[in-house]
Backbone as XML, in Angstrom:
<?xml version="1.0"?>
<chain id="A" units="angstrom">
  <residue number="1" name="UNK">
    <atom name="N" x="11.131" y="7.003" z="2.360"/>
    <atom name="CA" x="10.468" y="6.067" z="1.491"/>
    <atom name="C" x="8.972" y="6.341" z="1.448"/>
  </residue>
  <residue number="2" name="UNK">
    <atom name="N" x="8.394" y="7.365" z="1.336"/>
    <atom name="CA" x="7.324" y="7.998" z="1.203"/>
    <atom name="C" x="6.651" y="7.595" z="-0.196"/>
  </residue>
  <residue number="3" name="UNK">
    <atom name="N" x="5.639" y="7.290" z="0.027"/>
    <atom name="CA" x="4.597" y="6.701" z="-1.542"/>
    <atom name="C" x="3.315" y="7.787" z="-1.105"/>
  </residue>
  <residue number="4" name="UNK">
    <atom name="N" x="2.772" y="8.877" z="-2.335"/>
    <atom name="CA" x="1.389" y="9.504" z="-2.422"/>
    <atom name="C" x="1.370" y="9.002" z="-3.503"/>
  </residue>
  <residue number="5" name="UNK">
    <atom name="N" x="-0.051" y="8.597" z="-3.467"/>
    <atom name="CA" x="-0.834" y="8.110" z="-4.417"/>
    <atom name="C" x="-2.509" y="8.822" z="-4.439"/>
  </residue>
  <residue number="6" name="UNK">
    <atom name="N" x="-2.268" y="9.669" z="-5.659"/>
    <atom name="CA" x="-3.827" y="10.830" z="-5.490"/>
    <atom name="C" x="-4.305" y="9.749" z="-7.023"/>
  </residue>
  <residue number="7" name="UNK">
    <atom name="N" x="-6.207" y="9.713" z="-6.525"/>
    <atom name="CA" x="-6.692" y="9.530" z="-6.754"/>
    <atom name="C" x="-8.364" y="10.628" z="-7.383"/>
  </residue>
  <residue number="8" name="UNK">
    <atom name="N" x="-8.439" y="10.673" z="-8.441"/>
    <atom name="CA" x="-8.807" y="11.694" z="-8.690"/>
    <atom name="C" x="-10.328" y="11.717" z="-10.139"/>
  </residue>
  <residue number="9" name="UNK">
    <atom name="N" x="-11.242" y="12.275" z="-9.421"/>
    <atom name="CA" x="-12.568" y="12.301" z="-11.209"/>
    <atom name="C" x="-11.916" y="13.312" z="-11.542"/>
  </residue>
  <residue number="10" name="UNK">
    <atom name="N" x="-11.188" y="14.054" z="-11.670"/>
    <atom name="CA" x="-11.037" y="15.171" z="-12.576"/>
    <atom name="C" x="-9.398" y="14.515" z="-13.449"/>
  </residue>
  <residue number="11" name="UNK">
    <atom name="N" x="-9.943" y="15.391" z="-14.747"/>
    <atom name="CA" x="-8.845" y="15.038" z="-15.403"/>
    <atom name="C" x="-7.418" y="15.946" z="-15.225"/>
  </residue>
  <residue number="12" name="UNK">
    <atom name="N" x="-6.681" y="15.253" z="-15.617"/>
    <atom name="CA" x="-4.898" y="15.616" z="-15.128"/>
    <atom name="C" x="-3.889" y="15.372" z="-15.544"/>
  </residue>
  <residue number="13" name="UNK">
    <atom name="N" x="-4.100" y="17.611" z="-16.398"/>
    <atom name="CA" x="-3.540" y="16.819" z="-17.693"/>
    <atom name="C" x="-1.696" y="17.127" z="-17.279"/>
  </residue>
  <residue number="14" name="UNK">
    <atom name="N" x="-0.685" y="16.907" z="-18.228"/>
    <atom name="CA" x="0.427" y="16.778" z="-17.791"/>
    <atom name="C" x="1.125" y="18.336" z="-17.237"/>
  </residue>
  <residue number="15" name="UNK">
    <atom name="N" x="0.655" y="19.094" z="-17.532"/>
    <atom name="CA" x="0.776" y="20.486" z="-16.980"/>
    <atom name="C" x="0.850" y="20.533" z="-15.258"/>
  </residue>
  <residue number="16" name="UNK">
    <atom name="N" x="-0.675" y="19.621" z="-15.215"/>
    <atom name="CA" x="-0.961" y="20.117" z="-13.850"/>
    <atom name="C" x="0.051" y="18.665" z="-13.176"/>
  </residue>
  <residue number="17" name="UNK">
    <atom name="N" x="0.214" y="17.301" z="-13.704"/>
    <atom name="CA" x="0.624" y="16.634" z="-12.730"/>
    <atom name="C" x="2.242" y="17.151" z="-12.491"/>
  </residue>
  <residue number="18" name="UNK">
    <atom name="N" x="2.884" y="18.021" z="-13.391"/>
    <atom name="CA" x="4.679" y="18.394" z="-12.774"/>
    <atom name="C" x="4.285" y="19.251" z="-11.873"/>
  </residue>
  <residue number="19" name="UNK">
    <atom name="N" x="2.906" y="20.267" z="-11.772"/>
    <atom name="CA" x="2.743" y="20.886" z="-10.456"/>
    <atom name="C" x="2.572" y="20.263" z="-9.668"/>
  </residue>
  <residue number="20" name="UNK">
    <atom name="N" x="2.116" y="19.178" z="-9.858"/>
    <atom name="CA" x="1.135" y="17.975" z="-8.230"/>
    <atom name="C" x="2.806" y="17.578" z="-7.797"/>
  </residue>
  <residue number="21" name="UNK">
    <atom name="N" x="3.280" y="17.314" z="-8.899"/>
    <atom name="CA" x="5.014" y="16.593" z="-8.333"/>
    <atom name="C" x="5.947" y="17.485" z="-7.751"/>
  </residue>
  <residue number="22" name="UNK">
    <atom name="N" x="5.839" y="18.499" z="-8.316"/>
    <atom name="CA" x="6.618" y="19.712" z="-7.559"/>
    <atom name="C" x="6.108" y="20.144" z="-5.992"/>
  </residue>
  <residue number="23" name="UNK">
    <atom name="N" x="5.113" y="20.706" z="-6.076"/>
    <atom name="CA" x="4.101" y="20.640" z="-4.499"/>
    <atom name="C" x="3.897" y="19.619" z="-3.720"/>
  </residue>
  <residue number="24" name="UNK">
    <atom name="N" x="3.991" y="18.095" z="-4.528"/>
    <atom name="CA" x="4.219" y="16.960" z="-3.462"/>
    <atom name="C" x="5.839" y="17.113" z="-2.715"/>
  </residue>
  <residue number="25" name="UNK">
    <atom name="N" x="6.671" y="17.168" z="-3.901"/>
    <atom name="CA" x="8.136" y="17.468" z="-3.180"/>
    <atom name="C" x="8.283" y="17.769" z="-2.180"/>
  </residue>
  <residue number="26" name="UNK">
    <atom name="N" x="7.848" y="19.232" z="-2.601"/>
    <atom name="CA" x="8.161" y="20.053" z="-1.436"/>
    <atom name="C" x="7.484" y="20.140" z="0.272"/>
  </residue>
  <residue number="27" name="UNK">
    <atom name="N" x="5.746" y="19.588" z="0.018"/>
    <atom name="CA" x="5.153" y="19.097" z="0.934"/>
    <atom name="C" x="5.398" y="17.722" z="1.791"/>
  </residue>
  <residue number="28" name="UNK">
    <atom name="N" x="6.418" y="16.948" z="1.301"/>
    <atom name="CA" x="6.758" y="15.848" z="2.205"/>
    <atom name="C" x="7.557" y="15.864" z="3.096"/>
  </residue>
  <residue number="29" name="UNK">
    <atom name="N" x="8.390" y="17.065" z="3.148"/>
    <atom name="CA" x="9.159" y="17.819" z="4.166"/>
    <atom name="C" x="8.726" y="17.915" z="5.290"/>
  </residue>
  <residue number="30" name="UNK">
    <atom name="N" x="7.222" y="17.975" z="5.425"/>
    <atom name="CA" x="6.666" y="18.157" z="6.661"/>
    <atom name="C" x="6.425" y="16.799" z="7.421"/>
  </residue>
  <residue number="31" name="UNK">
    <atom name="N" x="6.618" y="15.847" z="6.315"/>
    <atom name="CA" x="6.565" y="14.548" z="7.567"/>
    <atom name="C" x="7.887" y="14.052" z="7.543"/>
  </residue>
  <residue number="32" name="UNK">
    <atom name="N" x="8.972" y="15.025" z="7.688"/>
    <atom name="CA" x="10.314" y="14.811" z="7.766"/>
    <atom name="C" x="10.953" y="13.593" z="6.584"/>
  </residue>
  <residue number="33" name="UNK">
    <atom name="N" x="10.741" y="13.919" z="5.505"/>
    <atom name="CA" x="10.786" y="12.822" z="4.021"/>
    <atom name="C" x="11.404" y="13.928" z="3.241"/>
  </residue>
  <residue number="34" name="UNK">
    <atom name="N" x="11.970" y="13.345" z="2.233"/>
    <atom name="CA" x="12.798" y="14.157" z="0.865"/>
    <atom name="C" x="12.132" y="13.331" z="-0.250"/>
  </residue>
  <residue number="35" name="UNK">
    <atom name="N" x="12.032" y="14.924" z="-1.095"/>
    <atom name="CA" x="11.940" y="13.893" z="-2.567"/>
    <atom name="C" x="12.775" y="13.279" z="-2.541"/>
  </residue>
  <residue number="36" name="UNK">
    <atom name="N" x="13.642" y="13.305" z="-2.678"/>
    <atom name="CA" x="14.972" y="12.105" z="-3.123"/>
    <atom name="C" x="14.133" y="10.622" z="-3.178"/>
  </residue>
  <residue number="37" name="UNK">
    <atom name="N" x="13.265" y="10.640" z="-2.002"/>
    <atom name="CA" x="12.931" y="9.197" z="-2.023"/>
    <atom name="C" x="11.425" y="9.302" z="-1.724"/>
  </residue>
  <residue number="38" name="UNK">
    <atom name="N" x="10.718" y="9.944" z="-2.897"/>
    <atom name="CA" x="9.397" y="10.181" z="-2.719"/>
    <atom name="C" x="8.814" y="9.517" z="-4.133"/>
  </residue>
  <residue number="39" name="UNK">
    <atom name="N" x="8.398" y="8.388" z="-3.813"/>
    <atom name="CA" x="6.998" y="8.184" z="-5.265"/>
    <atom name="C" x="5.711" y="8.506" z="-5.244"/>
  </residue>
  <residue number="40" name="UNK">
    <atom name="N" x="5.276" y="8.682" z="-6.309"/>
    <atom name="CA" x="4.647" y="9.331" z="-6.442"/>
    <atom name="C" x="3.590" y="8.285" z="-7.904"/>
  </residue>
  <residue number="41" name="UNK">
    <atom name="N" x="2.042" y="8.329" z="-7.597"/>
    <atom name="CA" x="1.115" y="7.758" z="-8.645"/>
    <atom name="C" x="-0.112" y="9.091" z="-8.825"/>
  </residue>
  <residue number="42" name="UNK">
    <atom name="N" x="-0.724" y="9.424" z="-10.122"/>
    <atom name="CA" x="-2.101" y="9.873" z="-10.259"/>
    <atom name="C" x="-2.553" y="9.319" z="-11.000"/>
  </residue>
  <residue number="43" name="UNK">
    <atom name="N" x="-3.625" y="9.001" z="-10.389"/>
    <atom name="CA" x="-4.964" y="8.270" z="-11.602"/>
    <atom name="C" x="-6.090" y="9.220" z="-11.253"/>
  </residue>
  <residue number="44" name="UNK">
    <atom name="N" x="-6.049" y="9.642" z="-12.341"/>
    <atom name="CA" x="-7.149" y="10.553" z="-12.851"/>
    <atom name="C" x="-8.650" y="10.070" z="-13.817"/>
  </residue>
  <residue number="45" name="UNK">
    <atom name="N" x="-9.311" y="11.150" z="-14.116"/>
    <atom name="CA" x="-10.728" y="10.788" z="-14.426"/>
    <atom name="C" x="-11.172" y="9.490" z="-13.835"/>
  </residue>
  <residue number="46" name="UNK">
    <atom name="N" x="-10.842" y="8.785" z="-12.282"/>
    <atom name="CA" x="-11.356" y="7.899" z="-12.307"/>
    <atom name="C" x="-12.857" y="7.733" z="-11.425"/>
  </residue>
  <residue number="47" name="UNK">
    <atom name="N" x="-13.671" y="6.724" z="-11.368"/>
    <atom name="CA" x="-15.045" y="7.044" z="-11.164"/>
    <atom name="C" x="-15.339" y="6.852" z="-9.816"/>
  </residue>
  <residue number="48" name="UNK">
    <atom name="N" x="-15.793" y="8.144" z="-8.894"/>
    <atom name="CA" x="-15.704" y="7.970" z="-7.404"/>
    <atom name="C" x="-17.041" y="8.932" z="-7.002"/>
  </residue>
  <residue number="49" name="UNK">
    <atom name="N" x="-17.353" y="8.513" z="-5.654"/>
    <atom name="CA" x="-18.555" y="9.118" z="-5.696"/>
    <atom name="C" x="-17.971" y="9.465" z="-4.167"/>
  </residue>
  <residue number="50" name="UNK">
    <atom name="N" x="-18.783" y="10.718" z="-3.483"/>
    <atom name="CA" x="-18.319" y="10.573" z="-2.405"/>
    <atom name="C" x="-19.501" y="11.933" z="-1.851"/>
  </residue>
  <residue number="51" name="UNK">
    <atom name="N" x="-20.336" y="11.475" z="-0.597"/>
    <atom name="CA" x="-21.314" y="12.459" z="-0.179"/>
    <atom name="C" x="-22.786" y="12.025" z="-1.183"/>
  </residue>
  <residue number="52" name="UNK">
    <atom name="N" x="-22.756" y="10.926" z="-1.948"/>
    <atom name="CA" x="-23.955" y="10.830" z="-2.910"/>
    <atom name="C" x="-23.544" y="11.172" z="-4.017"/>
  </residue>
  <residue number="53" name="UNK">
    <atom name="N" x="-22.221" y="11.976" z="-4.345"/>
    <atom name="CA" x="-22.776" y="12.320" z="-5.503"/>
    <atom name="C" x="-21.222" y="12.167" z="-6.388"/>
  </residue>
  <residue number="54" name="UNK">
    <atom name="N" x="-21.077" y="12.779" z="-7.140"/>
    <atom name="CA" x="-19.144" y="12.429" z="-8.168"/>
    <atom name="C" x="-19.098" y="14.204" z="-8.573"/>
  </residue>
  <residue number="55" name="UNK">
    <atom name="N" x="-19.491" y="14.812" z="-7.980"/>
    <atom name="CA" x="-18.597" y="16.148" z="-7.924"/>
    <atom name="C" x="-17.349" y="16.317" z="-7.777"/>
  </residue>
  <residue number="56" name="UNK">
    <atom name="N" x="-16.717" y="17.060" z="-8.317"/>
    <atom name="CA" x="-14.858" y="16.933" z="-8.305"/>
    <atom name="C" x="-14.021" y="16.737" z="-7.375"/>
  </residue>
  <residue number="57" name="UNK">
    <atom name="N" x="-13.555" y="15.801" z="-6.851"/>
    <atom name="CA" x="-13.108" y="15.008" z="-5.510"/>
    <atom name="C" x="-11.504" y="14.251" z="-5.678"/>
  </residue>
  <residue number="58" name="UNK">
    <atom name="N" x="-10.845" y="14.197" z="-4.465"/>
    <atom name="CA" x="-9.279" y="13.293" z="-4.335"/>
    <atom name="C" x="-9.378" y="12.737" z="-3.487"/>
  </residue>
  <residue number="59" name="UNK">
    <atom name="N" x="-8.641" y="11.507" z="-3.780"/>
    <atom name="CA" x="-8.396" y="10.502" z="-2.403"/>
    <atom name="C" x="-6.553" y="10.511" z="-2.797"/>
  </residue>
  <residue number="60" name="UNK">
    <atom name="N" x="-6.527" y="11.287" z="-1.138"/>
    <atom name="CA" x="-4.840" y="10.980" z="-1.229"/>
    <atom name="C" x="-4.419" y="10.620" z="-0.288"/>
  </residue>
  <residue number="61" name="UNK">
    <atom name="N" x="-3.811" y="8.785" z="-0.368"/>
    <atom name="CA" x="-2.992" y="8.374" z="0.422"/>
    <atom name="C" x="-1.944" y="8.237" z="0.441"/>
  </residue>
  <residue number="62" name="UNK">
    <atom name="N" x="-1.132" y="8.546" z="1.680"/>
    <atom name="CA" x="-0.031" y="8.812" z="1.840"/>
    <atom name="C" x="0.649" y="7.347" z="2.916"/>
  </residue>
  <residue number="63" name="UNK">
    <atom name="N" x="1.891" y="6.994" z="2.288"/>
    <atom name="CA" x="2.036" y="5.946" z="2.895"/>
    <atom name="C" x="3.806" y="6.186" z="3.305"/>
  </residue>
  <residue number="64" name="UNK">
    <atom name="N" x="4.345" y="5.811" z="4.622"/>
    <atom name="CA" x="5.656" y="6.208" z="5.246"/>
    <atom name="C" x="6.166" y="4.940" z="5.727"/>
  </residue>
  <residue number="65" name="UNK">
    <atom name="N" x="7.329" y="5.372" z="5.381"/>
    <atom name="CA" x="8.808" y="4.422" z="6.403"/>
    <atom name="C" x="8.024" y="4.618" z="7.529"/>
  </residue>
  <residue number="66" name="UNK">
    <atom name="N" x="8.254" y="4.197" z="8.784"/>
    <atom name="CA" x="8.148" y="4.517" z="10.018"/>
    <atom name="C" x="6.770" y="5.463" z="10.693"/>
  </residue>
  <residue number="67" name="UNK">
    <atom name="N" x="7.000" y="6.148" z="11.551"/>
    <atom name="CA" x="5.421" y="7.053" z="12.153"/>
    <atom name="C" x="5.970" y="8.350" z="11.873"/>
  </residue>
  <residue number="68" name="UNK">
    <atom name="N" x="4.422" y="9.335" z="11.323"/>
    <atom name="CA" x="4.835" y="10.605" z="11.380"/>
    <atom name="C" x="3.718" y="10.981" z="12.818"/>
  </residue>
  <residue number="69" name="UNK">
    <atom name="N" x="3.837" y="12.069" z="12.823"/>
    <atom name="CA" x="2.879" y="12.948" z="14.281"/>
    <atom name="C" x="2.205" y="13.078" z="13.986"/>
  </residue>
  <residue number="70" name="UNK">
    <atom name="N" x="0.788" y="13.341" z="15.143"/>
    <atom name="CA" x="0.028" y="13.906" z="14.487"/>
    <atom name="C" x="-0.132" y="15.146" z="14.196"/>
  </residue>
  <residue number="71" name="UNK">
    <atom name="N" x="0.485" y="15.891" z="14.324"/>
    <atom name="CA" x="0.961" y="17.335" z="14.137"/>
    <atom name="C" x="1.222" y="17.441" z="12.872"/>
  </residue>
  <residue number="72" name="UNK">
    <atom name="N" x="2.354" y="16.546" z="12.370"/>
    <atom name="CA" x="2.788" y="16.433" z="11.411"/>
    <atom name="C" x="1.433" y="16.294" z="10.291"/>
  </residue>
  <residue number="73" name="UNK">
    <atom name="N" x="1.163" y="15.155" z="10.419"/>
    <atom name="CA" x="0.093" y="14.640" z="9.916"/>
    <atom name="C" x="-1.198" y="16.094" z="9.489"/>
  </residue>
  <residue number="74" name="UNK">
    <atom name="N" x="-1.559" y="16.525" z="10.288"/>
    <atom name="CA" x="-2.500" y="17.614" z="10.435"/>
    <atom name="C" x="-1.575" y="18.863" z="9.469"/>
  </residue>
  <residue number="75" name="UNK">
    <atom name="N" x="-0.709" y="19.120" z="9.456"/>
    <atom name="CA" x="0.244" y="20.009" z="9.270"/>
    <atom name="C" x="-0.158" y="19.674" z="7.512"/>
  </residue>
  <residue number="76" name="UNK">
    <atom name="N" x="0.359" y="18.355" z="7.110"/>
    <atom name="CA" x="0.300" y="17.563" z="5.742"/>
    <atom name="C" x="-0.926" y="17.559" z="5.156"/>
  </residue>
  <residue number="77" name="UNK">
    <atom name="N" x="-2.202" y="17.471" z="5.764"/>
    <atom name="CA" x="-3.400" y="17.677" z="5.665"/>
    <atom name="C" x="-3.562" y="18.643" z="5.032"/>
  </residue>
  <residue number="78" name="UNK">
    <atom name="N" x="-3.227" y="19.952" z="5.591"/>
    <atom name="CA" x="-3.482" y="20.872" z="5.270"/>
    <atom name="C" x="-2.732" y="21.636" z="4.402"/>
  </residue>
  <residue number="79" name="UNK">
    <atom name="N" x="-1.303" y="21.266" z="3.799"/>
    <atom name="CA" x="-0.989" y="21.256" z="2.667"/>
    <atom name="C" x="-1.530" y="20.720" z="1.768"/>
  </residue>
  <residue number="80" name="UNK">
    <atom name="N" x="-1.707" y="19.347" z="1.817"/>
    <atom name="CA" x="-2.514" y="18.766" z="0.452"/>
    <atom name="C" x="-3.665" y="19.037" z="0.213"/>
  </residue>
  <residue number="81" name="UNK">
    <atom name="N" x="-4.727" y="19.601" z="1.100"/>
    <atom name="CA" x="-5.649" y="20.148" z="0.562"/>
    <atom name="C" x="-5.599" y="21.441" z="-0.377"/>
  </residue>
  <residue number="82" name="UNK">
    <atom name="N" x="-4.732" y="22.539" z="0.154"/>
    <atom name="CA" x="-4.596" y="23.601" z="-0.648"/>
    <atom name="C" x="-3.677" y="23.726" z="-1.754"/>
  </residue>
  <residue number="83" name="UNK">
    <atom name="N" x="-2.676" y="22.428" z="-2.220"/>
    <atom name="CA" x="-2.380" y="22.019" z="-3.154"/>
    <atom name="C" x="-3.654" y="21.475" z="-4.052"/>
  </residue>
  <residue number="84" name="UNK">
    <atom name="N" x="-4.547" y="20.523" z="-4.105"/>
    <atom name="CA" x="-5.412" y="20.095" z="-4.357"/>
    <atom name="C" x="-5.776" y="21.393" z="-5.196"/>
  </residue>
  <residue number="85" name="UNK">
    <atom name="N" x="-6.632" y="22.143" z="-4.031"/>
    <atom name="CA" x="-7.427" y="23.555" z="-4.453"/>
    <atom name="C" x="-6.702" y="24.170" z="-5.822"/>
  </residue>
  <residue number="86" name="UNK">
    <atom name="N" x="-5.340" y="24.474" z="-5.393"/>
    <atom name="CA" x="-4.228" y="25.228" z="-6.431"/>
    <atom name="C" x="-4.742" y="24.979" z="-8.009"/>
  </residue>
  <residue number="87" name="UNK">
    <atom name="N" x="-3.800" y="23.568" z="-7.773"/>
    <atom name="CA" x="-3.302" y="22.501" z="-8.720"/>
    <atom name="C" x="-5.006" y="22.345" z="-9.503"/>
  </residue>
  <residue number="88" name="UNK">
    <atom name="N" x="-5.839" y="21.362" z="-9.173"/>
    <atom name="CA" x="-7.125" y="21.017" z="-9.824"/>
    <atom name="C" x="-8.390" y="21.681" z="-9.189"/>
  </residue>
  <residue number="89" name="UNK">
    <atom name="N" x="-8.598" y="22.536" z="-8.786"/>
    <atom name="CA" x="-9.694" y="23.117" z="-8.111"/>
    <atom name="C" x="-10.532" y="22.840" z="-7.161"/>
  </residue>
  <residue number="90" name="UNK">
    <atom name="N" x="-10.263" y="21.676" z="-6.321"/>
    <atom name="CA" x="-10.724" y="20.969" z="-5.690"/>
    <atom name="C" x="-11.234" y="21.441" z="-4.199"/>
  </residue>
  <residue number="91" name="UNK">
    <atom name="N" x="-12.096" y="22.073" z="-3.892"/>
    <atom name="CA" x="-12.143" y="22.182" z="-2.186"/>
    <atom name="C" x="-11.892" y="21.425" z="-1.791"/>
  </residue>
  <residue number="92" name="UNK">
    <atom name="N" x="-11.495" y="21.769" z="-0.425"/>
    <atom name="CA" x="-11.006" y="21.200" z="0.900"/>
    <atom name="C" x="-12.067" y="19.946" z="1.520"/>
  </residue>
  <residue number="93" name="UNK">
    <atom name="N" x="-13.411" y="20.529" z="1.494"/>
    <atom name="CA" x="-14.231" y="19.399" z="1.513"/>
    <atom name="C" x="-14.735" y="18.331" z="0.939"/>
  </residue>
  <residue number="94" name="UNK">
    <atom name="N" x="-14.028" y="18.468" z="-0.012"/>
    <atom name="CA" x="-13.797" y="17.416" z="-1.241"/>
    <atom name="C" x="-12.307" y="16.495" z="-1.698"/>
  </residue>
  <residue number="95" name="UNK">
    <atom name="N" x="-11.602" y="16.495" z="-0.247"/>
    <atom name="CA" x="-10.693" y="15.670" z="0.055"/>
    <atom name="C" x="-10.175" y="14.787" z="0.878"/>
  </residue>
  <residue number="96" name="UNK">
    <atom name="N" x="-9.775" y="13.535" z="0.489"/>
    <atom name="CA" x="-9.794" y="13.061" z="1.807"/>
    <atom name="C" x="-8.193" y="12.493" z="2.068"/>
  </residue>
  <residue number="97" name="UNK">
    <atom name="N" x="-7.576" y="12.996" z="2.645"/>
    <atom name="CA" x="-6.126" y="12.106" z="3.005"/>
    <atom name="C" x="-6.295" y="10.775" z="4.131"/>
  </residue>
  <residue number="98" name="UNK">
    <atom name="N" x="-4.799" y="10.048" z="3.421"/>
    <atom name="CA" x="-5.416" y="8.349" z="4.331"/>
    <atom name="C" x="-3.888" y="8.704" z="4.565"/>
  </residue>
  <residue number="99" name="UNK">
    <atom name="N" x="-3.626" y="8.293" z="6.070"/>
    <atom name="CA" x="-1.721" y="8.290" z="6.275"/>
    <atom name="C" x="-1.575" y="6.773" z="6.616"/>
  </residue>
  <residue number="100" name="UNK">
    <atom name="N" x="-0.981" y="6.153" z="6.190"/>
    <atom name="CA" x="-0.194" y="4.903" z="7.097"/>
    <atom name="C" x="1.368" y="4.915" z="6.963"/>
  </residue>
  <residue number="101" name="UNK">
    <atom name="N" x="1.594" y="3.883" z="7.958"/>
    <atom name="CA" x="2.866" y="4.004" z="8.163"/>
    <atom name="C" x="3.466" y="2.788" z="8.375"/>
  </residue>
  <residue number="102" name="UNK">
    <atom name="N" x="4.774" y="2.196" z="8.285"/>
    <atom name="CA" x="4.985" y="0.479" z="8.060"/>
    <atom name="C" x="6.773" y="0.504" z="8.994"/>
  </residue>
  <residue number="103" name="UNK">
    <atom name="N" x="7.333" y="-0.070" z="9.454"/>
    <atom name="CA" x="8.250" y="-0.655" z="10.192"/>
    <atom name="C" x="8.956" y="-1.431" z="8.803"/>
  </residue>
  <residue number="104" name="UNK">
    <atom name="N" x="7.861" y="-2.152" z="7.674"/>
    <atom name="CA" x="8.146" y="-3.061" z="6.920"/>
    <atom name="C" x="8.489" y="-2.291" z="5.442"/>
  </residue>
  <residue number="105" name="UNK">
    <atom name="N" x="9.461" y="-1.934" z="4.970"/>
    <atom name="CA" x="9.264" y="-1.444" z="3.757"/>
    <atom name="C" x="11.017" y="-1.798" z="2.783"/>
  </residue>
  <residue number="106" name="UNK">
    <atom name="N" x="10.049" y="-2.329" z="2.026"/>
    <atom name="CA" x="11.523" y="-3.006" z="0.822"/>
    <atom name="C" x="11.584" y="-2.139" z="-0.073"/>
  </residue>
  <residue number="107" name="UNK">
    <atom name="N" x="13.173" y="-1.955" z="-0.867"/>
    <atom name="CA" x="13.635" y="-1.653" z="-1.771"/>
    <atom name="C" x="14.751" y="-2.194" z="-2.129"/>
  </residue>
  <residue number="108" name="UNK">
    <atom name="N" x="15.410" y="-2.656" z="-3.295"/>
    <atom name="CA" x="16.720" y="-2.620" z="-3.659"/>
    <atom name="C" x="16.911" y="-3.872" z="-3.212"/>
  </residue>
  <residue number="109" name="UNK">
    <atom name="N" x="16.141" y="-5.207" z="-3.708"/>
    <atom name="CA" x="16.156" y="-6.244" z="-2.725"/>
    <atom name="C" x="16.560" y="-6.640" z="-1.067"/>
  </residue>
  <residue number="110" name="UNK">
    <atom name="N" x="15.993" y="-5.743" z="-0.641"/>
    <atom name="CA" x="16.167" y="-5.853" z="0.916"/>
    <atom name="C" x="14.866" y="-4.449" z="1.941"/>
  </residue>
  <residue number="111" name="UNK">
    <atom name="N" x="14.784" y="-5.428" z="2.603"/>
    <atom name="CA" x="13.928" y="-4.056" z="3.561"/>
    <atom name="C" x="14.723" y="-3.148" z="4.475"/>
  </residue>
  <residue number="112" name="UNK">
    <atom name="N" x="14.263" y="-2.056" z="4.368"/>
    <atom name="CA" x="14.857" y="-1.069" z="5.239"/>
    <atom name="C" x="14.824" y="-1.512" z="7.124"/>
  </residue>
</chain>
């Protein structure tokens, strides 16, 4: 039950988001997750500043069923940054991943 939600000033156009969805897929593997049950949001061109200034930047949080590692975590990091890079051109220092993780998570009228 994995939710990324990238946040993004650069624009994104539909080309690049079936790549962001394809490379998210396949990158959630590492915190032991399947697409099968991966959502997924981008909001793009939106207005963020980060270091002083709105140079081309992502905020991607990632939110889980249960705990991933920090291994894991670090592991995921460093996929989504070089997805980022790929996908919208984005350096690495111009990203920031947020992980949480919940015990509490509903679907299908009922929580897991």
């Amino acid at each position: 039950m994995p939710f990324i939600n990238t946040t993004t000033n650069v624009s994104v156009s539909p080309e690049k988001e079936i790549a962001l969805k394809a490379k998210l897929g396949s990158a959630i593997e590492l915190l032991g997750k399947s697409e099968s049950w991966l959502m997924l949001a981008f909001n793009d061109n939106a207005n963020m500043y980060f270091k002083g200034d709105d140079a081309p930047m992502a905020f991607v949080d990632i939110a889980v069923f249960g705990k991933s590692t920090d291994v894991q975590c670090e592991n995921m990091t460093k996929e989504i940054c070089k997805i980022m890079e790929e996908v919208l051109s984005l350096p690495a220092d111009r990203v920031y991943v947020k992980y949480s993780g919940t015990n509490q998570w509903g679907w299908n009228n009922m929580n897991f």
